[in-house]
C-alpha positions, 0 to 999 in steps of 0.5 A, a space after each residue: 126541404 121547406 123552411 119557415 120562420 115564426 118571429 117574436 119581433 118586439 117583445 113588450 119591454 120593461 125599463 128600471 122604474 127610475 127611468 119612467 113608465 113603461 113604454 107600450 106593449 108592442 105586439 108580436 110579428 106575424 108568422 109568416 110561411 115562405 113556399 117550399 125552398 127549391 134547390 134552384 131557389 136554395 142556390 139563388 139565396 146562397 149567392 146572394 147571402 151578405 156576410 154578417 158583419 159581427 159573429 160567426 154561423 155555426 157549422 153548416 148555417 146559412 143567413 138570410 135577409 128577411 125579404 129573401 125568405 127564410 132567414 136561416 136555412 140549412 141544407 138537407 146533410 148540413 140540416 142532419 149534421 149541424 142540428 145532431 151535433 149541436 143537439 147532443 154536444 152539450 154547450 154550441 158555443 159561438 165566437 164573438 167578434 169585437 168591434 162596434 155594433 151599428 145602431 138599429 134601424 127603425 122597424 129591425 131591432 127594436 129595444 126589448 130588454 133594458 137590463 141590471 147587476 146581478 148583485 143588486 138585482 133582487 134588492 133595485 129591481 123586480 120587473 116582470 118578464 117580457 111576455 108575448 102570446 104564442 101559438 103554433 104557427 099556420 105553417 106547422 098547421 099546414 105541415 100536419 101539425 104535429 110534433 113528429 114533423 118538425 125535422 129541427 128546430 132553431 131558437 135565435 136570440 139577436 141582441 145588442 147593447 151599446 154604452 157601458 153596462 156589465 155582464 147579464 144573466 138572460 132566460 127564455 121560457 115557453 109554457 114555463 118550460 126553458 129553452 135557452 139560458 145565456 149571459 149577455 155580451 159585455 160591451 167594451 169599456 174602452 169606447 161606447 161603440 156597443 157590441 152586437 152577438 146572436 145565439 142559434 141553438 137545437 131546440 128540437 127536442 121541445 117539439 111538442 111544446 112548440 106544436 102543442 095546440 092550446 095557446 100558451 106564452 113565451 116569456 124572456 127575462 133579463 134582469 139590468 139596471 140602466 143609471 148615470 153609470 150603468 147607461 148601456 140599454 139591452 135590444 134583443 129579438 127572439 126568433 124561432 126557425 121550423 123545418 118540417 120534414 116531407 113527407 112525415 117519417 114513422 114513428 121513432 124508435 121507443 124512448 129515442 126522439 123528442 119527448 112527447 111532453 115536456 112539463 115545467 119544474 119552475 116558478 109560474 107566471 105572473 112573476 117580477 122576476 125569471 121563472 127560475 127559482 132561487 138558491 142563497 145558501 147551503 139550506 136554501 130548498 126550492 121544490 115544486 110538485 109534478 103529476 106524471 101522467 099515468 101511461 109514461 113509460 120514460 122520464 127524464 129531467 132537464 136541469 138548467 142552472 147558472 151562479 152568481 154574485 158570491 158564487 160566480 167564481 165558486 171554483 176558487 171559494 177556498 174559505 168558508 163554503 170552499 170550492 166544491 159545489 153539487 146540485 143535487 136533485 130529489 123527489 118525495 125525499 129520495 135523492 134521484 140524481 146531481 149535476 157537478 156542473 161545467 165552470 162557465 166564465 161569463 164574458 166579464 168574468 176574471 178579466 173581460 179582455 179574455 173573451 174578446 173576441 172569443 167568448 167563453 165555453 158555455 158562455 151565450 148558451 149555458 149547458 142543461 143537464 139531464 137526469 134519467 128518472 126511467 128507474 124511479 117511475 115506481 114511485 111517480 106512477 100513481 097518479 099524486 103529486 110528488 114533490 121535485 126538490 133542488 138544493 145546491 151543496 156548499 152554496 153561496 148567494 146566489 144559484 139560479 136553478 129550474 128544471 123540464 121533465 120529459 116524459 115519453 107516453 104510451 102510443 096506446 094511451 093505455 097506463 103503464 105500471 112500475 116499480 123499484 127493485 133497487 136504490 143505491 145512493 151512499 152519502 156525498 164523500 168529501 175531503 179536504 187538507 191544507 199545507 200551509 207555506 207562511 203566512 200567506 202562502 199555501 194549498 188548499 186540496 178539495 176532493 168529491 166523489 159521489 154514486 147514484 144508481 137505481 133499477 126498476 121495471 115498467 110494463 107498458 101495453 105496447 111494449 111489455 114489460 121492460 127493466 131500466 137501470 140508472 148509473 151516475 158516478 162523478 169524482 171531482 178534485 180541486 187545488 186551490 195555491 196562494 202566494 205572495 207573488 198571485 193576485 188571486 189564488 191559482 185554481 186547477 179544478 177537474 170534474 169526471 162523470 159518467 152516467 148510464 141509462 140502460 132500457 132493456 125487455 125480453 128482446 134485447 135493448 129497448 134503448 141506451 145511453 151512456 156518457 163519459 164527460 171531463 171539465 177542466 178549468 185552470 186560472 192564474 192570476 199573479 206577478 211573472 217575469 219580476 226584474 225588480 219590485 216595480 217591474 214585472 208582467 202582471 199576467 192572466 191565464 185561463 185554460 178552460 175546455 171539455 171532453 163528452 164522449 158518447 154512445 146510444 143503442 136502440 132496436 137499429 144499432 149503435 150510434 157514438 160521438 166524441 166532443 171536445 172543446 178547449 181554449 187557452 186565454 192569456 193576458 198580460 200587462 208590463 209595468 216598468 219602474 211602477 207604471 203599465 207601458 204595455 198590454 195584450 191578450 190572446 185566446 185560443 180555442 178548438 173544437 172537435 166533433 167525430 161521430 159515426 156519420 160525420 165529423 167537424 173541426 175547427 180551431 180558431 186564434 185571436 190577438 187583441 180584438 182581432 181573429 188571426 186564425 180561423 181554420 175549420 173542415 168536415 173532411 173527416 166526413 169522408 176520410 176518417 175512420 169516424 166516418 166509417 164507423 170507427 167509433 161506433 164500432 169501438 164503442 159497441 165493442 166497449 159498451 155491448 157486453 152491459 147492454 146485453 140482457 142477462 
């Protein structure tokens, strides 16, 4: 296997406007193309691999210095595992050690992004996206150019903050399309030594974006304001890692693969602001218009989405808007598809000790959320524009919403035609009972359930004629108690989704997917251990996780993976006759990936600011039923019966 890197080393930075002019434009590191990696020279560069002092590798990564080539590399089976999982689990979250961040040295990390609170983001600070021009790198050229052969791909974001600054909403976005969302690390109150974290994620699936010839532009947004405060500045790097496969593989299986295109469903450049758009209240619509080429054949939509200021904590909004929130998705008026999203707890949310040194689920690396729009190309099929629309149920200011349309053409080039055969999308099913306790105690019960589904046919010259159905169906319940005795309310939430995207011609099934997810989140916040009224443990528990069970089916077989992940995290703070004499904090979270061809653990504990427990194997891969095709096999006796053509 080769590898190669492309840098985008120093990004044009931007600074609030009470801070001066702007600093000069710096321009982007040229790519630059390592000789293949042999399995001698592989064996050289692990040997001499330092230890990264802050942040742990995902699974599987290896680290390099830049005069050692590559600086991040995989081996082949690694490459295979580590990239599948993080490409299919959802959010690949990433532990973040405590402790001060080195300042940079000239010419490694240059500042890049000076950031602002988001609540006062859109009122003290409009600035532009840092902005640098990309184009295929000579290595991909040389590799043959195209999509096809990009075995995987690696997005890195590097940054580091030092002073005191809250926590930031990031973006990264290449032709307009997204690639990564995230929320900075919160640096330490306690001490202006700063705070150091780096994100890698799968980005394989953007192949032809990342291989499309034509030039286009790489865009990073962070929005921050920088004051006598406020004094912690944000310097970041951004690096894209390519590995190509050798020789090129045949073509993949229909509709299975990185998409072919993948079209942005955002705001257009120049903008003083990210390419997302804006979502304040429950009537906010933002909508943008799509031509969908006339030889597709498969459509999906990815929804990237974050919430903040008002609705931060919408989870415990019980008052007014209340709890339950949706993003529900449309096209030409139709309702096609909605996200319950996962509950992310940004890194200075509820208590910021809670995510240190673990990071929240979610938290660098926010889930997107696909949409399959197979089913609906009867009316996206013609040729005119069509009208995408995002509102968010129940919302308060303010959500950040965009969205990528992937879209699978015709290897023939020839066009496709389709059309609908049945819609099913009931109206939003909601309840909501209180059981007051006194005047200031009580329970407040917020249920949801939704069911999206639709069925269509799609005649493509290479593959005939094919039937496509699309399944959601969420339920959703939320507690929310209040007691003297609780700082804030005590919140148990849970979210159930499932969702089916069957493909089917004449031969059997064309292509499959089908997913099975749970979140979970609980908090308490309140009075513990009381002996008297000035003595008591003020205490903070946060259970937070995930379960996403899966399966797919092509013209091969099957293919199943089960996920999960969870953490507990707890703080608590003694007072005594009306004073704090003691504080500490814990967090626990595990990790868990079994699927047909391989299996990962980890479980990772921390007390204070330092990890206690770090244990982590892939012996599942050889020894579990997983390994052997367990789960595949109990998934296809599960799912094999609605996959059949009738």
């Amino acid at each position: 296997m080769e590898c190669a890197l492309l840098h985008f080393y120093s990004l044009p930075p931007f600074l609030n406007p009470l801070h001066g002019k702007k600093r000069a434009k710096a321009p982007a590191r040229a790519s630059r193309c390592p000789p293949p990696l042999t399995q001698q020279r592989h064996g050289q560069l692990l040997r001499a691999t330092p230890r990264p002092r802050h942040g742990l590798p995902s699974p599987g990564f290896r680290c390099f210095a830049p005069s050692q080539a590559p600086s991040l590399c995989l081996g082949r089976r690694r490459a295979r595992t580590a990239g599948t999982a993080a490409a299919r689990a959802g959010p690949a979250d990433r532990l973040l050690r405590g402790g001060p961040a080195a300042p940079a040295a000239a010419g490694q990390l240059r500042p890049v992004l000076d950031a602002a609170p988001l609540a006062l983001l859109r009122v003290h600070l409009r600035q532009a996206p840092a902005t640098v021009a990309y184009s295929p790198p000579p290595c991909l050229a040389a590799a043959g150019g195209r999509a096809a052969v990009i075995s995987l791909a690696v997005l890195e974001w590097r940054a580091t903050c030092r002073g005191v600054q809250y926590d930031r909403v990031f973006g990264v976005w290449l032709g307009g399309a997204e690639l990564l969302r995230g929320c900075t690390a919160e640096p330490p109150i306690q001490s202006g030594a700063g705070v150091e974290w780096t994100v890698s994620k799968d980005v394989t699936k953007y192949a032809s974006l990342l291989a499309a010839r034509d030039p286009t532009t790489l865009a990073v947004y962070l929005g921050n304001i920088v004051d006598q405060q406020y004094i912690g500045v944000f310097h970041a790097n951004v690096t894209l890692h390519l590995y190509f496969r050798h020789p090129p593989p045949p073509p993949p299986q229909p509709g299975l693969g990185p998409a072919d295109v993948v079209a942005p469903i955002s705001r257009s450049l120049p903008l003083n602001d990210g390419l997302w758009f804006e979502i304040k209240d429950d009537f906010d619509i933002a909508s943008a218009s799509i031509t969908v080429p006339a030889n597709t054949y498969r459509a999906v939509l990815e929804v990237y989405l974050s919430y903040h200021s008002e609705d931060e904590f919408w989870y415990g909004n019980a008052a007014g808007n209340g709890p339950f929130r949706e993003v529900a998705v449309q096209i030409d008026g139709d309702l096609v598809g909605v996200v319950w999203p996962f509950p992310v707890v940004y890194t200075g949310g509820i208590n910021p000790l809670l995510w240190r040194p673990i990071t929240g689920i979610g938290s660098f690396n926010l889930p997107s959320y696909d949409i399959e729009l197979t089913a609906f190309l009867g009316k996206l099929l013609d040729g005119e524009k069509h009208e995408v629309a995002f509102t968010v149920t129940n919302a308060m200011d303010t959500w950040f919403v965009d969205a990528n349309l992937h879209l699978w053409l015709d290897p023939r080039g020839a066009a496709t035609a389709a059309g609908i055969v049945s819609y099913d999308a009931p109206p939003l099913d909601t309840a909501t009972a209180t059981l007051p306790d006194g005047p200031n105690n009580g329970l407040y019960y917020t249920t949801a359930f939704r069911h999206v589904s639709a069925s269509g046919w799609v005649h493509t010259p290479s593959y005939g004629k094919v039937t496509a159905t699309w399944t959601q169906r969420l339920g959703y319940e939320n507690t929310i108690n209040f007691r003297d005795s609780f700082f804030q309310p005590e919140v148990n939430q849970t979210t159930d989704a499932y969702s089916a995207a069957h493909v089917a011609d004449h031969a059997g099934v064309l292509y499959a997917q089908e997913a099975q997810q749970s979140f979970t989140l609980y908090k308490f916040v309140g009075v513990v251990n009381q002996t008297d009224v000035d003595s008591y443990t003020a205490a903070t528990k946060v259970q937070l996780g995930f379960s996403d069970d899966r399966v797919a089916a092509g013209r091969s077989g099957f293919w199943a993976r089960s996920l999960s992940n969870s953490q507990e995290c707890a703080r608590d703070v003694d007072v005594e006759d009306g004073e704090a004499v003691r504080e500490s904090w814990a967090a626990r979270q595990t990790y868990r990936y079994e699927a047909s061809d391989a299996c990962f653990f980890r479980n990772v504990t921390s007390r204070g600011n330092n990890v206690v427990s770090d244990h982590s194997d892939e012996t599942c891969v050889k020894e579990s039923p997983a390994a052997a095709g367990g789960i595949a096999e109990r998934a296809a006796a599960a799912v094999a019966p609605r996959l059949r053509k009738e």
